[in-house]
MDAnalysis code that builds the backbone (N, CA, C; Angstrom):
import MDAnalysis as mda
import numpy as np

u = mda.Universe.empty(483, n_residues=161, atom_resindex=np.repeat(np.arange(161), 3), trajectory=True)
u.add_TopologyAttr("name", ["N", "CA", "C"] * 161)
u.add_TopologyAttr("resid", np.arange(1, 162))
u.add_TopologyAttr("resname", ["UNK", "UNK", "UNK", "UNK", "UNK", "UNK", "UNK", "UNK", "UNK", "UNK", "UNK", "UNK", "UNK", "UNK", "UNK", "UNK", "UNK", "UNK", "UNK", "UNK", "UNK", "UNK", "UNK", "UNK", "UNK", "UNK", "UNK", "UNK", "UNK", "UNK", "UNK", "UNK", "UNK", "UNK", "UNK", "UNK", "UNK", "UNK", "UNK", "UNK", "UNK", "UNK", "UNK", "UNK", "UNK", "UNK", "UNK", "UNK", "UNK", "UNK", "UNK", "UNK", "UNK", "UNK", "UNK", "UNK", "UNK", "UNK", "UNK", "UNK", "UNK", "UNK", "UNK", "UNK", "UNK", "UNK", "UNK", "UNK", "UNK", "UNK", "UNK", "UNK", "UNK", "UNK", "UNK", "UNK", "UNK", "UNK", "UNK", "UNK", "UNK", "UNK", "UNK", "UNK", "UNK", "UNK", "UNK", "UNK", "UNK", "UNK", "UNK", "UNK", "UNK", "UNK", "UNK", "UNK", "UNK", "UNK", "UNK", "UNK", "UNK", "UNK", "UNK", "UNK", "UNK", "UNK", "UNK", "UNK", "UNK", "UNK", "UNK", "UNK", "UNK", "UNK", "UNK", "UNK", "UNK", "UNK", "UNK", "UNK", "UNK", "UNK", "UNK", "UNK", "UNK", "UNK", "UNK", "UNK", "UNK", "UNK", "UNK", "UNK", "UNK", "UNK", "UNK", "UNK", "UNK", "UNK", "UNK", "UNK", "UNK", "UNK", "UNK", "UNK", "UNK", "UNK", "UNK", "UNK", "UNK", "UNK", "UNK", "UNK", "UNK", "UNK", "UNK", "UNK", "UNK", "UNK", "UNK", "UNK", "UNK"])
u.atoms.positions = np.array([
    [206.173, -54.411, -181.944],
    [205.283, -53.345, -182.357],
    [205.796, -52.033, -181.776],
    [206.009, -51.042, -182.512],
    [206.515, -49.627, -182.006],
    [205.353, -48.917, -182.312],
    [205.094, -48.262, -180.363],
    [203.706, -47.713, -180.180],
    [204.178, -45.918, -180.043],
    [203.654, -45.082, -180.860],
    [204.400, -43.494, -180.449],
    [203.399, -43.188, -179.960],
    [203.299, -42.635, -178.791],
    [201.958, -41.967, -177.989],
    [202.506, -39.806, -178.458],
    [201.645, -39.230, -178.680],
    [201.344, -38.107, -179.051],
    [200.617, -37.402, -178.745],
    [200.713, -35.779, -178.550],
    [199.362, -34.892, -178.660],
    [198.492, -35.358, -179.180],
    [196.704, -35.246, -178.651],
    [196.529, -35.563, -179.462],
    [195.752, -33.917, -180.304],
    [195.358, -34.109, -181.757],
    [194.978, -33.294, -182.305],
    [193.551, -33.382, -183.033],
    [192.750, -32.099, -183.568],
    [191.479, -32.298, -183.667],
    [190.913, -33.472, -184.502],
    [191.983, -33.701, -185.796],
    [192.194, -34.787, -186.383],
    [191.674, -35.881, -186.127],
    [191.656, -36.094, -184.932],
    [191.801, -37.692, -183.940],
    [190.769, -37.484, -183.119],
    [189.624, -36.823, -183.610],
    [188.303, -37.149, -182.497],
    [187.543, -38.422, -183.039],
    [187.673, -38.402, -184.061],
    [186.623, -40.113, -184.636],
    [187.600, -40.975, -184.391],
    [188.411, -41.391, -184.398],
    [189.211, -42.579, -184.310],
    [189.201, -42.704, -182.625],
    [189.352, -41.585, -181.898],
    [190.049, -40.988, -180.620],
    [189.080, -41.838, -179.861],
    [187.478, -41.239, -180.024],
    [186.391, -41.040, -179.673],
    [186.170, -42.872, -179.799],
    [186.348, -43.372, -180.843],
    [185.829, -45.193, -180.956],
    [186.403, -45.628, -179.910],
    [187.685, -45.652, -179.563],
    [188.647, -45.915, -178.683],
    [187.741, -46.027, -177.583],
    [187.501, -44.399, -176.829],
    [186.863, -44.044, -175.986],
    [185.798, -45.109, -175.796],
    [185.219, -44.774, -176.594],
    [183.628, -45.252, -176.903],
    [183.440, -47.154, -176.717],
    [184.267, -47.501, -177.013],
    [184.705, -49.320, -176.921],
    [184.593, -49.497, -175.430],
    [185.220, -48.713, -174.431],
    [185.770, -48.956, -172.992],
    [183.827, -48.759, -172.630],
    [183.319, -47.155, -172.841],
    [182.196, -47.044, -172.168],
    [181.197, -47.760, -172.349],
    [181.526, -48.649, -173.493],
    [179.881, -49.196, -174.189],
    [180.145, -50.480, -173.078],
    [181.554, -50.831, -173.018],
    [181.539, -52.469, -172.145],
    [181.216, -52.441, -170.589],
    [180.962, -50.772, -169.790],
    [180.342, -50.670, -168.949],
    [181.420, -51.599, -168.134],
    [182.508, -51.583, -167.953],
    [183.130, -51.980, -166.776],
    [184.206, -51.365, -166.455],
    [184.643, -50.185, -166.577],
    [186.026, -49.846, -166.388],
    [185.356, -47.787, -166.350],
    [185.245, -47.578, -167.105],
    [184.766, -46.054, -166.923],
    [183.709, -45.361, -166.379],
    [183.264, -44.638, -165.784],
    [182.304, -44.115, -164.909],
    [181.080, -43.318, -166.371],
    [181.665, -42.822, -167.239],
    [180.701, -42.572, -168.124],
    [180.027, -43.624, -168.559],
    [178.923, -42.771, -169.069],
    [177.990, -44.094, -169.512],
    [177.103, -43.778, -171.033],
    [177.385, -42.460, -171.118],
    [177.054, -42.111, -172.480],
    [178.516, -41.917, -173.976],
    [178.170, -42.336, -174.795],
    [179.645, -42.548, -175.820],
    [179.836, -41.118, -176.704],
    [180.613, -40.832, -176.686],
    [181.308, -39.607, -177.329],
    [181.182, -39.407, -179.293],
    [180.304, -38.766, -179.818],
    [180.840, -38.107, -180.992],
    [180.986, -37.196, -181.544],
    [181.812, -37.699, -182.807],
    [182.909, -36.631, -183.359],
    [183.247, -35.191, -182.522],
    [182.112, -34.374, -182.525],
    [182.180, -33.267, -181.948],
    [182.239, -33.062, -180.411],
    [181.305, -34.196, -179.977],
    [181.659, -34.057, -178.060],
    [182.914, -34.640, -177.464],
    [183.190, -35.680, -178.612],
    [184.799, -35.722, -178.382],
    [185.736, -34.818, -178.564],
    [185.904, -34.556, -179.732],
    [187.015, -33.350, -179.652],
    [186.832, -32.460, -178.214],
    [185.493, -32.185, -178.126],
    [185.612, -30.877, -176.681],
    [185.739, -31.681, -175.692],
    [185.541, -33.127, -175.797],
    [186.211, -33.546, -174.034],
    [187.770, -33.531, -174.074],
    [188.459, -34.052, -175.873],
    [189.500, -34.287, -175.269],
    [190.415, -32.976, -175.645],
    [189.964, -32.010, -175.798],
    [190.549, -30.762, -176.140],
    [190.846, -30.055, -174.464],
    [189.632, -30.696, -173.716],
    [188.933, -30.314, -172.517],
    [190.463, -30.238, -171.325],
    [191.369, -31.453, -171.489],
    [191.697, -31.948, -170.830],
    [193.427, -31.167, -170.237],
    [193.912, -31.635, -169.704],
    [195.319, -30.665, -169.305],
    [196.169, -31.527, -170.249],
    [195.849, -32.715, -170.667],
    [196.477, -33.494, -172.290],
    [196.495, -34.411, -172.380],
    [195.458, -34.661, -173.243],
    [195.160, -35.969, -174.108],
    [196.486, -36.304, -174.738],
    [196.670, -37.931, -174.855],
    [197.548, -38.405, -175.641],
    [197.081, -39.774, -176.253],
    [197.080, -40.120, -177.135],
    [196.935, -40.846, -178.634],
    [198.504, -41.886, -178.948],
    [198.212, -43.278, -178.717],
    [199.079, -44.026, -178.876],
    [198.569, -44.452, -180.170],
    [199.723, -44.435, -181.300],
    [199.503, -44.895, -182.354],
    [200.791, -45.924, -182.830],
    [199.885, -46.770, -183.926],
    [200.930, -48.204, -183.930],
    [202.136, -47.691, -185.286],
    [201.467, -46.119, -185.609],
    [202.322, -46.045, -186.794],
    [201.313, -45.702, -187.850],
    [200.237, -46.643, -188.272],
    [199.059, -45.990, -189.113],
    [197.632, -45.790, -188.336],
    [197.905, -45.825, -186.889],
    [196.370, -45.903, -186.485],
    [196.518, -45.676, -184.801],
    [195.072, -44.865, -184.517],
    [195.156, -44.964, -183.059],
    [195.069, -46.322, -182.271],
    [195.784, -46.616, -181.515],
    [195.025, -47.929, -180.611],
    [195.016, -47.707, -179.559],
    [194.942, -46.357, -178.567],
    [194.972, -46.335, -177.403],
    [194.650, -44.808, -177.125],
    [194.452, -44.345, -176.150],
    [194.782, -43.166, -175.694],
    [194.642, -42.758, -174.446],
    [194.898, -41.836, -173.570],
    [194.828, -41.512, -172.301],
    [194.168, -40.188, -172.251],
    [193.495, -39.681, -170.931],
    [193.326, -38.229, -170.758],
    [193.700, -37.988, -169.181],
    [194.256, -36.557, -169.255],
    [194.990, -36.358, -167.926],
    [194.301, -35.016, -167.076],
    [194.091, -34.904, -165.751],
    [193.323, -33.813, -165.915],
    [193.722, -33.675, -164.264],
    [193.351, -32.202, -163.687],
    [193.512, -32.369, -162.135],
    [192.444, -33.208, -161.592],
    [192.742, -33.581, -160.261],
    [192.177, -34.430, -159.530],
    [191.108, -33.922, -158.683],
    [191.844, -32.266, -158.245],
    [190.868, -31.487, -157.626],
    [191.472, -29.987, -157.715],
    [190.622, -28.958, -156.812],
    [191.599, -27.996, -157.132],
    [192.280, -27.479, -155.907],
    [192.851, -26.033, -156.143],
    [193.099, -25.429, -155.046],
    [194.451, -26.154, -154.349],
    [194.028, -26.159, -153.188],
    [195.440, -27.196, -152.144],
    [195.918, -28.542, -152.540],
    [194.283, -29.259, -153.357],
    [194.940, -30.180, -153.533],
    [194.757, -30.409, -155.490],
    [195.430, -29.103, -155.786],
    [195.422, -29.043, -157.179],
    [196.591, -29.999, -157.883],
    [197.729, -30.613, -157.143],
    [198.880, -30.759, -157.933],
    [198.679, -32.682, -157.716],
    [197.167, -32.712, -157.195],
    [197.046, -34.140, -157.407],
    [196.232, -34.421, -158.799],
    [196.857, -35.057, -159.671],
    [196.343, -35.480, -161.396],
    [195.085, -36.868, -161.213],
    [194.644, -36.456, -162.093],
    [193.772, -38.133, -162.375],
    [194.169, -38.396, -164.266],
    [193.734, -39.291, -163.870],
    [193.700, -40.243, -165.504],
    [193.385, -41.342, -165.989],
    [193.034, -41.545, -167.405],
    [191.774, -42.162, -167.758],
    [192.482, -43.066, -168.998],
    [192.727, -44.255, -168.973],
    [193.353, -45.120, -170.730],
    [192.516, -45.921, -170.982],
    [192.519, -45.852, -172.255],
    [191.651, -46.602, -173.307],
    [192.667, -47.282, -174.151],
    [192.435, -48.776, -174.364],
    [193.162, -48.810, -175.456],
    [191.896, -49.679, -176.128],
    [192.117, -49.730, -177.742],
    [191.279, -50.623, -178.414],
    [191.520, -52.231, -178.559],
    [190.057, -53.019, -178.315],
    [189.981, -53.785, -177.797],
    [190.518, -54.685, -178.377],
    [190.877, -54.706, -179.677],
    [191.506, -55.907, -180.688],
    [193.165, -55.941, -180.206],
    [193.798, -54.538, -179.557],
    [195.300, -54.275, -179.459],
    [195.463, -54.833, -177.887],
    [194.531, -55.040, -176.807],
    [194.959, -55.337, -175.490],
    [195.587, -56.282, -175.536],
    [196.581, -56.414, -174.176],
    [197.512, -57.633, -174.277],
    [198.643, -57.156, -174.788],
    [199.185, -56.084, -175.164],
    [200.363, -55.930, -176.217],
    [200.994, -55.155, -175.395],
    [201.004, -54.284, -173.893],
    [201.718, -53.633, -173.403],
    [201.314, -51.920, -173.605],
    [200.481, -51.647, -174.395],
    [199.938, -49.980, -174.661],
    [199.333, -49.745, -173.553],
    [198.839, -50.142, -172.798],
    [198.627, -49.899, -171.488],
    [199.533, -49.138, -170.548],
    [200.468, -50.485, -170.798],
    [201.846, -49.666, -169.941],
    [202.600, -48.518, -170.341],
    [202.600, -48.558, -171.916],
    [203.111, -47.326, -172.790],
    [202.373, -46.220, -172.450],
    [201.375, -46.379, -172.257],
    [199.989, -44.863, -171.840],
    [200.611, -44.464, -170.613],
    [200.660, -45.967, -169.998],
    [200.502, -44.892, -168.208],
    [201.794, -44.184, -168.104],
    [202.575, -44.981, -168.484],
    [204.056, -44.723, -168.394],
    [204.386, -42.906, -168.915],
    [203.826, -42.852, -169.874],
    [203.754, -41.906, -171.286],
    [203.401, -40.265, -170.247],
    [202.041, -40.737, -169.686],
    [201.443, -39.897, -168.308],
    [201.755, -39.442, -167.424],
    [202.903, -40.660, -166.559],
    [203.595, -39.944, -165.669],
    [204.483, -38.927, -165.879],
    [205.383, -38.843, -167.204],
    [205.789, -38.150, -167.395],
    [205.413, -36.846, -167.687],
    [204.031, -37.222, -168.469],
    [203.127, -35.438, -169.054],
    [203.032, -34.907, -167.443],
    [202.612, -35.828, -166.894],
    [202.245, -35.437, -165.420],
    [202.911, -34.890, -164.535],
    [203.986, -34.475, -164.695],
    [204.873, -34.893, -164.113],
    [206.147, -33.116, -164.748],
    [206.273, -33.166, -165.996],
    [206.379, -32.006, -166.426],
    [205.087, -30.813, -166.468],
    [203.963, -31.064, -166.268],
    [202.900, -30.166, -166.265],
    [202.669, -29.664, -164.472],
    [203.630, -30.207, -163.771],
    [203.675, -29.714, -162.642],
    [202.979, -30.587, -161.532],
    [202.369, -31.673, -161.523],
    [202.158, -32.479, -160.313],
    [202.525, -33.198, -160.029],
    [202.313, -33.494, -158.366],
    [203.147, -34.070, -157.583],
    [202.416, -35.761, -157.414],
    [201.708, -35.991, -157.911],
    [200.350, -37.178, -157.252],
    [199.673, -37.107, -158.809],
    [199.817, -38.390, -158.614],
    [198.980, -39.364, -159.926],
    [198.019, -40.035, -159.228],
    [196.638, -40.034, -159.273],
    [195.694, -40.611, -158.070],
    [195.142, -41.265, -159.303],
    [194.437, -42.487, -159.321],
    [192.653, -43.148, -159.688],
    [191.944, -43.546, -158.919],
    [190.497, -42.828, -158.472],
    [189.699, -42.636, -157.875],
    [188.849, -44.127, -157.840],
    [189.058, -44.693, -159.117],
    [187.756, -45.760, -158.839],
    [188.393, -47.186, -160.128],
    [189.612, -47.481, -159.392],
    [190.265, -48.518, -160.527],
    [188.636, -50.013, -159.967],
    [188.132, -50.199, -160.763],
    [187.333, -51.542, -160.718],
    [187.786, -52.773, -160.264],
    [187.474, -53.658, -159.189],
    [188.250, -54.990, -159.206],
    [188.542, -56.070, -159.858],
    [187.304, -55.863, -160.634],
    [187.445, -56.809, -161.611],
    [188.341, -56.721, -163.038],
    [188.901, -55.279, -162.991],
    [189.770, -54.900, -163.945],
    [191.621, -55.568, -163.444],
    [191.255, -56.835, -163.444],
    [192.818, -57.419, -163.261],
    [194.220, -57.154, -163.809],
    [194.085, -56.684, -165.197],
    [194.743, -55.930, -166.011],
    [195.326, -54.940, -165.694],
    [194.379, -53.811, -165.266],
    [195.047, -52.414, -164.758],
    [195.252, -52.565, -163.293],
    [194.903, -53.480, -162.367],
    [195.637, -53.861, -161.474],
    [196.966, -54.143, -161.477],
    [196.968, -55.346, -162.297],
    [198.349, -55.727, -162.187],
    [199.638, -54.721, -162.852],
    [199.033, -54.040, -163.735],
    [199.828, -52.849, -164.259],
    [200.101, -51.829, -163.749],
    [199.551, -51.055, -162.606],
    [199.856, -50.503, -161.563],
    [200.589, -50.991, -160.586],
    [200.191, -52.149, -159.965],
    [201.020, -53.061, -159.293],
    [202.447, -52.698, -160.076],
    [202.775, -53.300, -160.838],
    [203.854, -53.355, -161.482],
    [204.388, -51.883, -161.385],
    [204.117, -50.662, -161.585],
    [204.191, -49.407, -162.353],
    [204.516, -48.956, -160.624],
    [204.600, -49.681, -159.047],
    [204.803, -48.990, -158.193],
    [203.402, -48.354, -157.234],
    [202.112, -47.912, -157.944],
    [201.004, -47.866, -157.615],
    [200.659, -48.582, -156.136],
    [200.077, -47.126, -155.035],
    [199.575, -47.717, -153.669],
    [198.613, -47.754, -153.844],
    [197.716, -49.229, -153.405],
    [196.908, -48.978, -153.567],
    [195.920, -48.298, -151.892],
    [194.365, -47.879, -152.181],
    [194.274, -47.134, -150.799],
    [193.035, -47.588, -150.007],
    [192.794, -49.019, -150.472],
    [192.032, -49.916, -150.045],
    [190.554, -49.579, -150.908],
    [189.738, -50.712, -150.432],
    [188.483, -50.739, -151.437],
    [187.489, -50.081, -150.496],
    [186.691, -49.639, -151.875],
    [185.034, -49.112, -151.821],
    [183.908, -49.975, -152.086],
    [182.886, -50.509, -150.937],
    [182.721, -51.423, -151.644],
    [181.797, -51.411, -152.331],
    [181.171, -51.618, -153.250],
    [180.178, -51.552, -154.445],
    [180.020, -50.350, -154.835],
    [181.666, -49.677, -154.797],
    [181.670, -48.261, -155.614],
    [181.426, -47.773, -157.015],
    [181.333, -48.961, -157.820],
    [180.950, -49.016, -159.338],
    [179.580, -49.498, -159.708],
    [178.835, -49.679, -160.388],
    [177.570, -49.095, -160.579],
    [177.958, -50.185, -162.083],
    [178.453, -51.196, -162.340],
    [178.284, -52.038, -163.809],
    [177.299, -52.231, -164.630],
    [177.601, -52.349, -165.877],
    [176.473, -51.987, -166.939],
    [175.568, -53.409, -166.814],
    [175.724, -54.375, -166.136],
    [174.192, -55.281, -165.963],
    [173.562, -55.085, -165.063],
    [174.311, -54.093, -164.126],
    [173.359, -53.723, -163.110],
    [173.914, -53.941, -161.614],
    [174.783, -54.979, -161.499],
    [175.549, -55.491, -160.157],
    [176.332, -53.967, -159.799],
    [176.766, -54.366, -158.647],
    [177.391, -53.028, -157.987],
    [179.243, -54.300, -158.277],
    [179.937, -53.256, -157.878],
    [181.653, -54.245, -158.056],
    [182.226, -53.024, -157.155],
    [183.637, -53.326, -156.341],
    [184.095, -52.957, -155.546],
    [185.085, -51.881, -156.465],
    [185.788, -50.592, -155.882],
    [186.646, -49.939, -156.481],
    [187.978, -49.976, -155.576],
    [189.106, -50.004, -155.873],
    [189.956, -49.873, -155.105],
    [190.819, -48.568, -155.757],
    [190.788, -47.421, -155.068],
    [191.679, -46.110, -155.298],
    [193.135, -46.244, -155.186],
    [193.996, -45.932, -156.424],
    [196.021, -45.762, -156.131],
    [195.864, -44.664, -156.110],
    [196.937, -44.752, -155.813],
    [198.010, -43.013, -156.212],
    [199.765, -43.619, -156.522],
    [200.335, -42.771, -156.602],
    [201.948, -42.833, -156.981],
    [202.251, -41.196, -156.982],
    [203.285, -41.087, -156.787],
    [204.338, -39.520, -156.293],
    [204.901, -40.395, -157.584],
    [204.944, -38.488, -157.921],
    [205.724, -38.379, -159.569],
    [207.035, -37.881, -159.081],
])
């Protein structure tokens, strides 16, 4: 499967936005908790220092958003956020996103790729960080807030771009 990750453009807020919207509704991986449309998508992901849109060729199946982490001194530390759609996981767009990121990240001028609140139970983006070099900076514990209600531990990376 040849995945091209891209700008993304206004074009791509309904497709963009389902994407989005798949991760928040399953309440285990993203800190939002309300789902994005048409229009509040475009302005989040317009919002961002750059959205990117992995497509298989006729369709979105993934996307990322990249944004500072904080400002000021510690402005040149990035955060970031991937979605891919749920029928495409398993196929490696994961790794194509993050991968895709470090680089935006990386030419847009920062030094530090941080995630604030990777979930434990997200084994997936564990092990894909793992893999990708990712420190991790030990756990929080019942830093996530899950959509049945249980609390779940967060464990924070970073990586130097």
């Amino acid at each position: 499967m040849d995945i091209e990750v891209r700008q993304y453009a206004p074009s791509d807020a309904a497709a963009a936005s389902a994407v989005w919207n798949e991760v928040v509704e399953e309440g285990n991986a993203f800190p939002q908790d309300e789902p994005l449309d048409e229009i509040s998508g475009d302005e989040f992901f317009r919002s961002q220092s750059y959205t990117g849109v992995a497509c298989d060729g006729r369709e979105i199946v993934g996307l990322y958003i990249l944004h500072p982490n904080n400002v000021g001194r510690c402005g040149h530390i990035c955060n970031a956020s991937y979605a891919v759609r749920s029928d495409m996981r398993g196929k490696r767009i994961g790794a194509v996103l993050v991968k895709d990121c470090m680089e935006k990240a990386r030419e847009l001028g920062y030094g530090i790729l941080q995630f604030n609140a990777v979930v434990a139970t997200n084994t997936a983006a564990l092990k894909l960080y793992k893999s990708l070099g990712f420190t991790p900076l030990g756990v929080i514990p019942k830093g996530f807030h899950m959509k049945d209600g249980s609390y779940e531990d967060i464990i924070p990376h970073y990586i130097s771009l």
